[in-house]
C-alpha positions as a printed NumPy array, in Angstrom:
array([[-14.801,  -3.105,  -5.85 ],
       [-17.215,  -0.189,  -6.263],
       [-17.742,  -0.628, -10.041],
       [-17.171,   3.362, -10.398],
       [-19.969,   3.83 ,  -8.028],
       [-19.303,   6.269,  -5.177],
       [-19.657,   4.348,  -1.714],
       [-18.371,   5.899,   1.485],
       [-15.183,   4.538,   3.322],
       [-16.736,   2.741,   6.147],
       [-18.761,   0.818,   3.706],
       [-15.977,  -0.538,   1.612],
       [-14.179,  -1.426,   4.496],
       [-16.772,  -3.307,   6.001],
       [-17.024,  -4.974,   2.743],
       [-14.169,  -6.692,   2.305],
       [-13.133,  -9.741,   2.766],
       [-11.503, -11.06 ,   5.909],
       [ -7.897, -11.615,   4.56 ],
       [ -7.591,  -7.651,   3.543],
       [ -9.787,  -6.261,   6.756],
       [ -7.065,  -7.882,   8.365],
       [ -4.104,  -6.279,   6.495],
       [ -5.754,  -3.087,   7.053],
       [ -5.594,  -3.54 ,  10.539],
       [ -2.453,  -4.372,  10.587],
       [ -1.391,  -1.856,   8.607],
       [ -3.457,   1.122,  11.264],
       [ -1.989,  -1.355,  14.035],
       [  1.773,  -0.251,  13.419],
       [  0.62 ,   3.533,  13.874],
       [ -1.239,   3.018,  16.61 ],
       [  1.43 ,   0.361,  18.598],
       [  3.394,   2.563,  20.515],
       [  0.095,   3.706,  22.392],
       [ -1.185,   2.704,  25.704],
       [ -5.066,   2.298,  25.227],
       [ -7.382,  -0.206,  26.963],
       [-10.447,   0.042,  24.867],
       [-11.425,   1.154,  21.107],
       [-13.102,   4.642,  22.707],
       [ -9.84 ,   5.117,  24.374],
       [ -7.73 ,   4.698,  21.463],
       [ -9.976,   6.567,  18.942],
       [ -9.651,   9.683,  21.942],
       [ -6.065,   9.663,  21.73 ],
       [ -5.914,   9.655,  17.675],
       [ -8.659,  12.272,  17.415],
       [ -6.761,  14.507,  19.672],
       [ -3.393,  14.061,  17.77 ],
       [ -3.141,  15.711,  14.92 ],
       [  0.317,  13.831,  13.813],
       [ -1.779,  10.592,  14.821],
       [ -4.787,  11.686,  12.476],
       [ -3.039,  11.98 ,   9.434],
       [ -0.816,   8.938,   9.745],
       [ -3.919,   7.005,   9.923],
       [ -6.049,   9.126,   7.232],
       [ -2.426,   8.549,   5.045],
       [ -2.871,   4.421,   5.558],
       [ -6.387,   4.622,   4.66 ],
       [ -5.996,   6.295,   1.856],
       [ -2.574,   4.343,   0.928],
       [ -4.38 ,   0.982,   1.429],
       [ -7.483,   2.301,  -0.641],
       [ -5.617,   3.614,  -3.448],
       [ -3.114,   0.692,  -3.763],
       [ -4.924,  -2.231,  -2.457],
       [ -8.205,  -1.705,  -4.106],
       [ -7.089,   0.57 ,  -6.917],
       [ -9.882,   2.849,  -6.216],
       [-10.061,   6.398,  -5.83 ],
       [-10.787,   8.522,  -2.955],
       [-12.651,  11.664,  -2.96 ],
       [-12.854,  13.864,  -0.105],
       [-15.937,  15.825,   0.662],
       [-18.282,  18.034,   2.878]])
């Protein structure tokens, strides 16, 4: 997708098509079930401030990334 170019995360994501933005989703939506959250600034508090929560979700990005999209993720300053 990024034809060895380097293009950050949110950009992919917003990039692709509907079919796999929605099996991403998913995919987050399975961590993040068990919650009780009304709004998207609620439930982005409770995974920032839950470590356990923060890396289950940084694991599925990366996991969907790597897999889905067969491209490689590079983490940085």
């Amino acid at each position: 997708m990024t034809s060895g170019q380097f293009q950050p995360l949110p950009q992919i994501i917003m990039e692709l098509p509907a079919v796999q933005r929605q099996k991403l989703c998913d995919e987050i939506f399975a961590i993040v079930r068990h919650l009780d959250w009304v709004d998207a600034a609620q439930l982005i508090a409770l995974v920032m401030g839950n470590a356990a929560l923060q890396q289950s979700v940084a694991a599925a990005l990366v996991s969907f990334v790597s897999q889905q999209l067969k491209a490689e993720v590079q983490y940085g300053d």
